[in-house]
mmCIF file of the N, C-alpha and C atoms, coordinates in Angstrom:
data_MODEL
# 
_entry.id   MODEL 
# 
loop_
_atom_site.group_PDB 
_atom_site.id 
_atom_site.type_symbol 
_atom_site.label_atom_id 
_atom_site.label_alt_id 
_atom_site.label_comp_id 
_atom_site.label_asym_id 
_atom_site.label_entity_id 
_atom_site.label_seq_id 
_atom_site.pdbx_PDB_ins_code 
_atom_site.Cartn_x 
_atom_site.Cartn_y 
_atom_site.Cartn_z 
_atom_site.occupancy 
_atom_site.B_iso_or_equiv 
_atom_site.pdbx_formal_charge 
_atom_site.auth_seq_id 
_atom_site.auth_comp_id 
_atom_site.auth_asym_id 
_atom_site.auth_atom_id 
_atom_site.pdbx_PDB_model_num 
ATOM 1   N N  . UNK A 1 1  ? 36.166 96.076  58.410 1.00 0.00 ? 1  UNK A N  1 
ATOM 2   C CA . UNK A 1 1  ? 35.768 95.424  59.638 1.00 0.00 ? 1  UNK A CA 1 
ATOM 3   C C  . UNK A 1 1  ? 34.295 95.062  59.537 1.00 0.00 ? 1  UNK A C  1 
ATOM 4   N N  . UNK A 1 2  ? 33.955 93.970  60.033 1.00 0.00 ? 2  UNK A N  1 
ATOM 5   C CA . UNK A 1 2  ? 32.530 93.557  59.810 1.00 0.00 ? 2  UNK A CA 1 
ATOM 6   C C  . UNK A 1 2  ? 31.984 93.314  61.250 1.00 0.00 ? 2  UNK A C  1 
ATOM 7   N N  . UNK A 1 3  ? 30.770 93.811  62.081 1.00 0.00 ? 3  UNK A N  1 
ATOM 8   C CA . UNK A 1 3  ? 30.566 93.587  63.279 1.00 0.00 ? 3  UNK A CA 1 
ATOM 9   C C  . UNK A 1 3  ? 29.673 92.133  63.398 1.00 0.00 ? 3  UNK A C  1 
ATOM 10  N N  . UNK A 1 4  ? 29.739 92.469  64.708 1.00 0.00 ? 4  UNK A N  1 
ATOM 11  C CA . UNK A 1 4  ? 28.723 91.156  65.365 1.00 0.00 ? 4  UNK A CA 1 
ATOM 12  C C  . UNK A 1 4  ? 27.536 90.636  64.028 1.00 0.00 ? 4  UNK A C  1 
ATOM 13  N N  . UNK A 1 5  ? 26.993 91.929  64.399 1.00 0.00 ? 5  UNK A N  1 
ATOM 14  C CA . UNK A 1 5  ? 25.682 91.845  63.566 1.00 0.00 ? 5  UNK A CA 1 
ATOM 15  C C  . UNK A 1 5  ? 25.783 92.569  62.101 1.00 0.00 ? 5  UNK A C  1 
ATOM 16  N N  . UNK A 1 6  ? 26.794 91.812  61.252 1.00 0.00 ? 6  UNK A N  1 
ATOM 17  C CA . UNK A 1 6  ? 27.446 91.629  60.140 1.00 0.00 ? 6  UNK A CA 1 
ATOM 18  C C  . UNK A 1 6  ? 27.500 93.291  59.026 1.00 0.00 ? 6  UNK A C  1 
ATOM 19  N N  . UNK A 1 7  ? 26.948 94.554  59.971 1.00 0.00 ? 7  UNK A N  1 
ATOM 20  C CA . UNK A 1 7  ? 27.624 95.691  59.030 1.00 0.00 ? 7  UNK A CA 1 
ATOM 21  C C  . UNK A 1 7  ? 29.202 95.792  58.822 1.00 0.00 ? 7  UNK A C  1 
ATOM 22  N N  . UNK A 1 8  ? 29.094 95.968  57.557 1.00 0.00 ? 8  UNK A N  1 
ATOM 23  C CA . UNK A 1 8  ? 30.812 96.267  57.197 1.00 0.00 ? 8  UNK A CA 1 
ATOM 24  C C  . UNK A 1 8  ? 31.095 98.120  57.250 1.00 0.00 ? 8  UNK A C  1 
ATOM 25  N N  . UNK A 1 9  ? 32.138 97.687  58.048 1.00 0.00 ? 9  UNK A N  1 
ATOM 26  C CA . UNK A 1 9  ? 32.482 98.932  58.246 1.00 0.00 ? 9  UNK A CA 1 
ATOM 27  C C  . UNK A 1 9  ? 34.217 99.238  57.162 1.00 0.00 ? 9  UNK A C  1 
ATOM 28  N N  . UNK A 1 10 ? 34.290 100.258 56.378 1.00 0.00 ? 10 UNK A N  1 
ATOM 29  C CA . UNK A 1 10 ? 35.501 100.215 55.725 1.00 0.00 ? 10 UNK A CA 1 
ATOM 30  C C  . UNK A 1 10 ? 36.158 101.355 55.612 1.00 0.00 ? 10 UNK A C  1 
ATOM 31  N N  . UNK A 1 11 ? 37.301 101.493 55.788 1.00 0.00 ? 11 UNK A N  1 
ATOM 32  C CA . UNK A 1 11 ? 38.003 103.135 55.904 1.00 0.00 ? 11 UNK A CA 1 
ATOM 33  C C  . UNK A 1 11 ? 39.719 102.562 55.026 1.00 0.00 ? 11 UNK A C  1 
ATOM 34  N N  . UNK A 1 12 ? 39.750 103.419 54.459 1.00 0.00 ? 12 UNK A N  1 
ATOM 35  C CA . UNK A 1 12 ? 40.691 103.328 53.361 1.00 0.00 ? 12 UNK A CA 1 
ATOM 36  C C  . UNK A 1 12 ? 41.977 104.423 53.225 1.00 0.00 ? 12 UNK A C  1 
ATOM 37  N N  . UNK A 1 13 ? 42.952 104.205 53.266 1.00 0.00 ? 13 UNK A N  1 
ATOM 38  C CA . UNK A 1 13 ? 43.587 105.604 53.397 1.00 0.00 ? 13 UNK A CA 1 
ATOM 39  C C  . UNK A 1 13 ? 44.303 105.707 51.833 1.00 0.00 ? 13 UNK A C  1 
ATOM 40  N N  . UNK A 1 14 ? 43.980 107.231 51.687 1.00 0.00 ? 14 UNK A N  1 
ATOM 41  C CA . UNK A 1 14 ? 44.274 107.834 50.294 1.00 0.00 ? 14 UNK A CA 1 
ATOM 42  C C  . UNK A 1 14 ? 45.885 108.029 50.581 1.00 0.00 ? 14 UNK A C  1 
ATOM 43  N N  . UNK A 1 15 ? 46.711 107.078 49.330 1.00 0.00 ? 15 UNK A N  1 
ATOM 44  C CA . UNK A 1 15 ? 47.926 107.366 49.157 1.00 0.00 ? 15 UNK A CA 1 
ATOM 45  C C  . UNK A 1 15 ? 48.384 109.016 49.207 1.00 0.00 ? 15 UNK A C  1 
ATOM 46  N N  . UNK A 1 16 ? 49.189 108.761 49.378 1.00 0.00 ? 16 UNK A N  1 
ATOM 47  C CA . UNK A 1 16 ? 50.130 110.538 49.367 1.00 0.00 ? 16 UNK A CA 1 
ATOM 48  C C  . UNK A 1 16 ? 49.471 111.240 49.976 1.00 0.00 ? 16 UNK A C  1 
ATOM 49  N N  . UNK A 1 17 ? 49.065 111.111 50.757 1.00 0.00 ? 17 UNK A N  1 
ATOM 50  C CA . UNK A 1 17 ? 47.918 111.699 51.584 1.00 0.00 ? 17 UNK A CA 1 
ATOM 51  C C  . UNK A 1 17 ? 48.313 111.236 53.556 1.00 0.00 ? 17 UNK A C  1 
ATOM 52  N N  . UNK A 1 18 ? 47.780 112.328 54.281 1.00 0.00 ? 18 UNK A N  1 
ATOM 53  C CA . UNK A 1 18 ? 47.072 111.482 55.631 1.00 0.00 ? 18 UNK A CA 1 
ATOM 54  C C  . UNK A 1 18 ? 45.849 111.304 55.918 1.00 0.00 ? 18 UNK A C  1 
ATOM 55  N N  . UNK A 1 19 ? 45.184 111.176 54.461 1.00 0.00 ? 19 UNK A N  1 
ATOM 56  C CA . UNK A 1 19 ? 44.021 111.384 54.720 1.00 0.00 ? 19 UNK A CA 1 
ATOM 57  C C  . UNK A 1 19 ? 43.140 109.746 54.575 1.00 0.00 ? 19 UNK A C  1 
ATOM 58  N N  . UNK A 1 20 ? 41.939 109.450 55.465 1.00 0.00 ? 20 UNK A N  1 
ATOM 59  C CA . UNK A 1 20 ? 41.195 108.446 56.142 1.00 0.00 ? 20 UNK A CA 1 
ATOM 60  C C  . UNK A 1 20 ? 40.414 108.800 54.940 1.00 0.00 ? 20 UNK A C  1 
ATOM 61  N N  . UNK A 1 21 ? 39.430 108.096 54.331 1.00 0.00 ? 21 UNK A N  1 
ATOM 62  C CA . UNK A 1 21 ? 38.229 107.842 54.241 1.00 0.00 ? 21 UNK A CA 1 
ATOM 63  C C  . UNK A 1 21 ? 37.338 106.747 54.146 1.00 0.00 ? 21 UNK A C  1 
ATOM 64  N N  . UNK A 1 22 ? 36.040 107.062 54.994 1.00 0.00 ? 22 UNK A N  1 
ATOM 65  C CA . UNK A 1 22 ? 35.399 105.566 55.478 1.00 0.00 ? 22 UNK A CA 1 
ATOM 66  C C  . UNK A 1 22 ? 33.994 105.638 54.901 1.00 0.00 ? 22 UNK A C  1 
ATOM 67  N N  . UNK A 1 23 ? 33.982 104.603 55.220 1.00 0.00 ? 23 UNK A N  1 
ATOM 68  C CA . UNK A 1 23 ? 32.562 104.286 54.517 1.00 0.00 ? 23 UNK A CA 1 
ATOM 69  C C  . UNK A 1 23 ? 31.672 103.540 55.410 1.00 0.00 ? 23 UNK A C  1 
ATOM 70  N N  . UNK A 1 24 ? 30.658 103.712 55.835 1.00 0.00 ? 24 UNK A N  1 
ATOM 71  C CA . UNK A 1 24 ? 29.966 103.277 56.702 1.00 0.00 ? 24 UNK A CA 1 
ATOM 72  C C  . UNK A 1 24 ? 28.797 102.296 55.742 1.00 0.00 ? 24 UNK A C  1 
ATOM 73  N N  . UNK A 1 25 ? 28.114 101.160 56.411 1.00 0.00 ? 25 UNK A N  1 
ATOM 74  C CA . UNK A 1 25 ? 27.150 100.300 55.884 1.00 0.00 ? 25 UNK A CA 1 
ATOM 75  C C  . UNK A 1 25 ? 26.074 100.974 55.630 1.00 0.00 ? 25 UNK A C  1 
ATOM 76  N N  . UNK A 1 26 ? 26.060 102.150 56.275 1.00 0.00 ? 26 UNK A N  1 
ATOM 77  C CA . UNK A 1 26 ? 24.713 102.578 55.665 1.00 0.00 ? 26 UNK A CA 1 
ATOM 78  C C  . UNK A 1 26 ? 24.410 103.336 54.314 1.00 0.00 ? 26 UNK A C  1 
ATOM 79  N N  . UNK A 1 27 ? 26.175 103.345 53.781 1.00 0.00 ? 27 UNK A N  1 
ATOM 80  C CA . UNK A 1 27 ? 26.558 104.399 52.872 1.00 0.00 ? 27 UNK A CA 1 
ATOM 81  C C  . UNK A 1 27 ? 26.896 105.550 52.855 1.00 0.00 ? 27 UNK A C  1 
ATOM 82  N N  . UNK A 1 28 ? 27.369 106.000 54.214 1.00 0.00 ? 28 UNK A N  1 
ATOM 83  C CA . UNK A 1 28 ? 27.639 107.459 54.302 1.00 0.00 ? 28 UNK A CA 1 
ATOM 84  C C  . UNK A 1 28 ? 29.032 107.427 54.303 1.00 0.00 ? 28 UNK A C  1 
ATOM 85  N N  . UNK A 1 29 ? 29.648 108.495 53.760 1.00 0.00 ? 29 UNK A N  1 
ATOM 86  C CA . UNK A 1 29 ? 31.257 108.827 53.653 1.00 0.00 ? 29 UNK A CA 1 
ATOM 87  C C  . UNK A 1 29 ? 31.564 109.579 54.972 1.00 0.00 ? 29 UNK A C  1 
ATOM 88  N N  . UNK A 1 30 ? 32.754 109.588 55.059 1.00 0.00 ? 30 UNK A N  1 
ATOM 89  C CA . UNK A 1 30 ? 33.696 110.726 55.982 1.00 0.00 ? 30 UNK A CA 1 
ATOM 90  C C  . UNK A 1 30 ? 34.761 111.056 55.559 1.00 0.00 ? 30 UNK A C  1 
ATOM 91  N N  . UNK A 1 31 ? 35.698 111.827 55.663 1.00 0.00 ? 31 UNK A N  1 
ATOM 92  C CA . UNK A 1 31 ? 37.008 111.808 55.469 1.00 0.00 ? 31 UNK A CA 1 
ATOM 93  C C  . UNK A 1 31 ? 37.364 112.334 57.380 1.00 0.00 ? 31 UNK A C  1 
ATOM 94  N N  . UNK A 1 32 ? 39.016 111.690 57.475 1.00 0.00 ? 32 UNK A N  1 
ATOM 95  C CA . UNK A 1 32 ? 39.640 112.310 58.626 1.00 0.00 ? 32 UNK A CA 1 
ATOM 96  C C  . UNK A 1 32 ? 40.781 112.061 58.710 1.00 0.00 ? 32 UNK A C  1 
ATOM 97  N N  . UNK A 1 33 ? 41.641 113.208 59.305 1.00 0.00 ? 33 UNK A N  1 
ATOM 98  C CA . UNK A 1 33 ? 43.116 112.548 59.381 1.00 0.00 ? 33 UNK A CA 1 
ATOM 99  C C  . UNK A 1 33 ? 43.368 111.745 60.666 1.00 0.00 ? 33 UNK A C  1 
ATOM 100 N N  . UNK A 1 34 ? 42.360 111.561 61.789 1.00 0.00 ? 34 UNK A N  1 
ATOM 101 C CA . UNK A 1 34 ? 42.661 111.039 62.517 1.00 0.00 ? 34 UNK A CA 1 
ATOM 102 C C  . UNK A 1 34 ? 42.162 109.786 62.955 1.00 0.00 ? 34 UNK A C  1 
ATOM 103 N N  . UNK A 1 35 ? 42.638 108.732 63.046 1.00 0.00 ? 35 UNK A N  1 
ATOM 104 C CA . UNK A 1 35 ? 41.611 107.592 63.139 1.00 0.00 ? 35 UNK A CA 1 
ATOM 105 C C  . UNK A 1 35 ? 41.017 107.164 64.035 1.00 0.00 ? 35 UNK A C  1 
ATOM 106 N N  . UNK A 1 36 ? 41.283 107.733 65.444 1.00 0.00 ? 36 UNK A N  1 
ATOM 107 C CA . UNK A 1 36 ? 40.471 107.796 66.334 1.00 0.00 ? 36 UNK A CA 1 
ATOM 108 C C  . UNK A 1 36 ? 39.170 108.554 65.997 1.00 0.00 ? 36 UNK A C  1 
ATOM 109 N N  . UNK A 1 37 ? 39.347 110.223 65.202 1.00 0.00 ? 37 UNK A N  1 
ATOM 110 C CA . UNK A 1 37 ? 37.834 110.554 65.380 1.00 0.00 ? 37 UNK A CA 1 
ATOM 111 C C  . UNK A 1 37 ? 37.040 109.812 64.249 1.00 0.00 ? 37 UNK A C  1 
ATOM 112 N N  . UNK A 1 38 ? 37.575 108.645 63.220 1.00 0.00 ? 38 UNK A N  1 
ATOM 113 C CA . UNK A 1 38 ? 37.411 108.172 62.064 1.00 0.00 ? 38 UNK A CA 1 
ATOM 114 C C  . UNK A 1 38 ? 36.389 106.900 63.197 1.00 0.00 ? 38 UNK A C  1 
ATOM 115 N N  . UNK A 1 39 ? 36.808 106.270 63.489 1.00 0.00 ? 39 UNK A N  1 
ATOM 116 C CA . UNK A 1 39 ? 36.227 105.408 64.315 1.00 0.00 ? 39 UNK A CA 1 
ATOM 117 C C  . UNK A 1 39 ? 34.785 105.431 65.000 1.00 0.00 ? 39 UNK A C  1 
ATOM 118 N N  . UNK A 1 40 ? 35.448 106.950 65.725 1.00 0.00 ? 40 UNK A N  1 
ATOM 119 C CA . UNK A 1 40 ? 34.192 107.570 66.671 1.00 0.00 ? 40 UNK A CA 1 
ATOM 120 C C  . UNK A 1 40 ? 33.153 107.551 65.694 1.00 0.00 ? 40 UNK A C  1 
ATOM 121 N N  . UNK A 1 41 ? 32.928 108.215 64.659 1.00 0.00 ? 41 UNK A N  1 
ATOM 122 C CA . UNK A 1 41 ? 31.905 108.633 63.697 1.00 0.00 ? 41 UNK A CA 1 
ATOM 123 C C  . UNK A 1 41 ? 31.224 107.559 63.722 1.00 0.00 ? 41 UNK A C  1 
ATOM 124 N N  . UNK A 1 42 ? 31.876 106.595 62.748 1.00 0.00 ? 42 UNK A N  1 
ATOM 125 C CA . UNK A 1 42 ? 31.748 104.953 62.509 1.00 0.00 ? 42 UNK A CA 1 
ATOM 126 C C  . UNK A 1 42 ? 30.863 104.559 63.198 1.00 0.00 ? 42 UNK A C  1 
ATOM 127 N N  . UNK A 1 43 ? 31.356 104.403 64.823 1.00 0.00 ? 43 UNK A N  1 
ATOM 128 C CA . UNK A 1 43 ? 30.728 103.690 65.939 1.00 0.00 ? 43 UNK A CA 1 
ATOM 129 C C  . UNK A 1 43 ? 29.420 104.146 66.055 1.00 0.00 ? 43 UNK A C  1 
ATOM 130 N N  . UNK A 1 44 ? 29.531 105.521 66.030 1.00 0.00 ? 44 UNK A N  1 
ATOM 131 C CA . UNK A 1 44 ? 28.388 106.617 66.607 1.00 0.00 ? 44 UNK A CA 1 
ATOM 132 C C  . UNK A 1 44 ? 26.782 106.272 65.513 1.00 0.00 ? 44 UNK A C  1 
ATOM 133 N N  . UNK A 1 45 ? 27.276 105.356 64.841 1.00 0.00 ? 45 UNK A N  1 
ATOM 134 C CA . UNK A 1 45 ? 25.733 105.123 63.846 1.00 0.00 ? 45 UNK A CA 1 
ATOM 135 C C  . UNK A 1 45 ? 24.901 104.794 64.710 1.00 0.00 ? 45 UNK A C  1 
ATOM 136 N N  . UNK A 1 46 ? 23.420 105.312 64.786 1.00 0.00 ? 46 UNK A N  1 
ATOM 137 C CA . UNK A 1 46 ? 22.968 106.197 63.809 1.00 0.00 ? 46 UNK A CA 1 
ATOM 138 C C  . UNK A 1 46 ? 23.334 107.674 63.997 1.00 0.00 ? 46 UNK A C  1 
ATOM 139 N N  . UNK A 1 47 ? 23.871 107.935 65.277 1.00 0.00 ? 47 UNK A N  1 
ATOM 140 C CA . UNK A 1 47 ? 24.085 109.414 65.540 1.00 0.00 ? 47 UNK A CA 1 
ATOM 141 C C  . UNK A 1 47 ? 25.266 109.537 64.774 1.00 0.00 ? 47 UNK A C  1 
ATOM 142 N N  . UNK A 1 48 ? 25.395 111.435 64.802 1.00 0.00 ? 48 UNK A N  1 
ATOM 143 C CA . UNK A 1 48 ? 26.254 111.433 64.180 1.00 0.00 ? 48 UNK A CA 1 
ATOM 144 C C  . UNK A 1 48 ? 26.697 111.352 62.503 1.00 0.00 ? 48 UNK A C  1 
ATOM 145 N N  . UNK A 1 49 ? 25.530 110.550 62.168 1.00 0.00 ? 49 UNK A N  1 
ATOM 146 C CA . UNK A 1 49 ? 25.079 110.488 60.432 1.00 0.00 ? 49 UNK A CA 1 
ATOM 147 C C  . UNK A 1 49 ? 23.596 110.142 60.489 1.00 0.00 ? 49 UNK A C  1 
ATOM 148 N N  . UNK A 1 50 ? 23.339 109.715 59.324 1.00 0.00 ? 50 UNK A N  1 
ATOM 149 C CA . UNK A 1 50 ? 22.079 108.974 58.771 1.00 0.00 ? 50 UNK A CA 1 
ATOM 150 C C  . UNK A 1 50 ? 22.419 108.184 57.376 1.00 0.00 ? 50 UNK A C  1 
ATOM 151 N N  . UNK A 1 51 ? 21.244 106.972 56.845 1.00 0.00 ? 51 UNK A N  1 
ATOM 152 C CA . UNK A 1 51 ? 21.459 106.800 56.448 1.00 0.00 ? 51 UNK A CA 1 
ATOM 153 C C  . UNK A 1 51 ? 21.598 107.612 54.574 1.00 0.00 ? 51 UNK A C  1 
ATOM 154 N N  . UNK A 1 52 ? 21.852 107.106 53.704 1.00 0.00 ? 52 UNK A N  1 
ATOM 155 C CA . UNK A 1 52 ? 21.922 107.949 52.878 1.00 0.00 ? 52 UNK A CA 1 
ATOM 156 C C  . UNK A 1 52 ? 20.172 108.315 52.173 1.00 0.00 ? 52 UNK A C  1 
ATOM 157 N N  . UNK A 1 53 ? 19.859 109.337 51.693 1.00 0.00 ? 53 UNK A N  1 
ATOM 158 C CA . UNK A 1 53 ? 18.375 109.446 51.204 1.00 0.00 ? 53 UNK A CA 1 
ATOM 159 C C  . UNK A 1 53 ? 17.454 109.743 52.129 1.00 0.00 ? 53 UNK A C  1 
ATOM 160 N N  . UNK A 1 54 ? 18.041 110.158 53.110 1.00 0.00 ? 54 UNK A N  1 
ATOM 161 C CA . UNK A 1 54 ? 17.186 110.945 54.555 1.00 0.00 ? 54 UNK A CA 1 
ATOM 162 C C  . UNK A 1 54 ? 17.917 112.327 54.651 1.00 0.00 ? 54 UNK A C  1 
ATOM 163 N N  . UNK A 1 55 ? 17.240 112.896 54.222 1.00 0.00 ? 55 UNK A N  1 
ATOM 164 C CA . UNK A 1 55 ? 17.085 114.447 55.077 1.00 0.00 ? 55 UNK A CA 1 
ATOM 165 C C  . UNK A 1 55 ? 17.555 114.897 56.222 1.00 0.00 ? 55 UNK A C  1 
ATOM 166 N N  . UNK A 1 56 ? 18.447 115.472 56.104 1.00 0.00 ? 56 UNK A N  1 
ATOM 167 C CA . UNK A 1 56 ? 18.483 116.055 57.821 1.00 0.00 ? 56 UNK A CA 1 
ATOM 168 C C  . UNK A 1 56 ? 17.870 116.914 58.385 1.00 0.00 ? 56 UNK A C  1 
# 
């Protein structure tokens, strides 16, 4: 999915699996089995993650 303001957002589901994993534009991973909380994360940039090479 690509927004307004052109980040791509991408979540992929692992065969044989129920398992989600996404990838956010800023480069951060997730895994989830549910794609609602797969979403939430997503949306929730910057909260919720950072980008990659920052410290928490």
């Amino acid at each position: 999915m690509t927004s307004p303001t052109g980040e791509v957002y991408r979540i992929d589901w692992l065969p044989g699996t129920d398992v989600l994993h996404g990838i956010c534009y800023c480069g951060r991973e997730h895994t989830a089995q549910d794609p609602i909380e797969m979403w939430e994360w997503m949306l929730a940039h910057p909260q919720g993650h950072e980008p990659q090479g920052t410290s928490s």
